[in-house]
N, C-alpha and C positions, 0 to 999 in steps of 0.2 A: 175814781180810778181803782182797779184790784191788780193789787201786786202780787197775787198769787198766782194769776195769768201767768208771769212771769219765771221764766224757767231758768237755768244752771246756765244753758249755753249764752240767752242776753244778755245776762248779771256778765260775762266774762267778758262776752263780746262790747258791752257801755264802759266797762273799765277800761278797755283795749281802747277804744273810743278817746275817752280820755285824754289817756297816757300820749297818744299819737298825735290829737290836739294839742294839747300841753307839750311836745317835744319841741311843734314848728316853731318855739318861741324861745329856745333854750338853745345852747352854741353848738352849730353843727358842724361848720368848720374852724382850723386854727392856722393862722395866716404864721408862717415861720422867717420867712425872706423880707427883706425891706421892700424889696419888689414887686412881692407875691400882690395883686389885692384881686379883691371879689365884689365888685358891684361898688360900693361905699365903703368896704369895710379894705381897712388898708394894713402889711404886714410891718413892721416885724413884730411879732406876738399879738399880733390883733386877733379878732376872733368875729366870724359872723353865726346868724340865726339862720335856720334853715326860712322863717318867713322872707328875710332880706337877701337870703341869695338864692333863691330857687325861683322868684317870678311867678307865671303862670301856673306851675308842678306846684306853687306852696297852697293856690286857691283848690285845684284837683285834691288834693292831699286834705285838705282841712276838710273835703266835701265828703270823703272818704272817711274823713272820724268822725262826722255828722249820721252819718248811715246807720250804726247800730243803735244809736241815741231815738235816732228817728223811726227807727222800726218797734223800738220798748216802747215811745210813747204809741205807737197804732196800737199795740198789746196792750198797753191800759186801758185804752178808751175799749178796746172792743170792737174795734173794727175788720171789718172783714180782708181776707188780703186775696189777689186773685193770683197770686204765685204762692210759692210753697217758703216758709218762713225762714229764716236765712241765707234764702241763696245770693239773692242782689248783697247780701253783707258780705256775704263770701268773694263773690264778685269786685265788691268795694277794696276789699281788702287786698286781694290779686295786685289790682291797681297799683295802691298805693305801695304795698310790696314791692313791685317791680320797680316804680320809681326811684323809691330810696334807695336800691341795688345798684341801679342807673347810676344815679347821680352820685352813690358813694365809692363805686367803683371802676364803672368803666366810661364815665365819663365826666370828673369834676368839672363842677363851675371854677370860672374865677383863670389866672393864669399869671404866672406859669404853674400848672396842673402837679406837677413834683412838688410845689411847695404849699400844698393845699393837704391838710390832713382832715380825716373826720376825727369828730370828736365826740362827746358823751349822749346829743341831742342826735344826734344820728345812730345811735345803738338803742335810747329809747323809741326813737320811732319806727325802729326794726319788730323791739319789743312789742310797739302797740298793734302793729300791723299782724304781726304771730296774733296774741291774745285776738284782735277781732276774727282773723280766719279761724283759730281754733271755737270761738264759743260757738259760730257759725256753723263748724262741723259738729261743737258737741249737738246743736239744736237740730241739723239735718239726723243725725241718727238716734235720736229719741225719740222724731216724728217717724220717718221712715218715708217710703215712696210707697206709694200705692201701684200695686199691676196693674195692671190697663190690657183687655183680651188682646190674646191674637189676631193679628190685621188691622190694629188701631195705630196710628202713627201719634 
């Protein structure tokens, strides 16, 4: 493996990685109402994991901090890639981005929905989702796009 393959924009985007990984495991909501509950997890002052209240969005979301992990290990080995290097992370990141906006604000799990707050694991996994889109842009423009003549689609 040569880690000097390895650029400024991966180093940010596997950290983003991470963080985003390591969020879906940390308390994403806080159950305030006796009433309030979200899957298993029940209020008053409880609190769930973004893996235990998000269902299907928590396997999307983990696949999505797996992305920039998985594109550093094809840069170590040396492998060739037939797309241009960050963009599926950019992509990945889009995703998961959009989700945790989703489900942090316009449409919480669990109910009654007023008694459902985000909490700290929800603002890291904001955080990770930024850090992997940004290392993705810092990597698209260090490489840059290549022209392609007139009349080539």
């Amino acid at each position: 493996m040569r880690f000097d393959k390895l650029d400024r924009g991966e180093a940010i985007a596997v950290i983003g990685g991470l963080v985003l990984a390591l969020s879906m495991f940390l308390t994403w909501y806080t159950l305030t109402n006796r009433y309030a509950s979200l899957g298993s997890c029940k209020g008053p002052h409880g609190s769930c994991s973004g893996w235990s209240s998000l269902g299907l969005l928590s396997i999307i979301i983990v696949i999505a901090a797996i992305a920039p992990v998985v594109l550093a290990y094809i840069i170590l080995r040396g492998h060739a890639l037939s797309w241009p290097r960050g963009e599926l992370t950019a992509v990945c990141s889009l995703i998961a981005l959009v989700l945790t906006l989703f489900r942090g604000f316009i449409d919480k799990p669990g109910s009654p929905s007023g008694e459902i707050h985000i909490s700290y694991g929800w603002f890291l996994a904001m955080l990770g989702g930024l850090l992997i889109l940004l290392g993705a842009l810092v990597r698209s423009q260090e490489t840059g796009r290549r022209k392609k003549p007139p009349g080539v689609l």
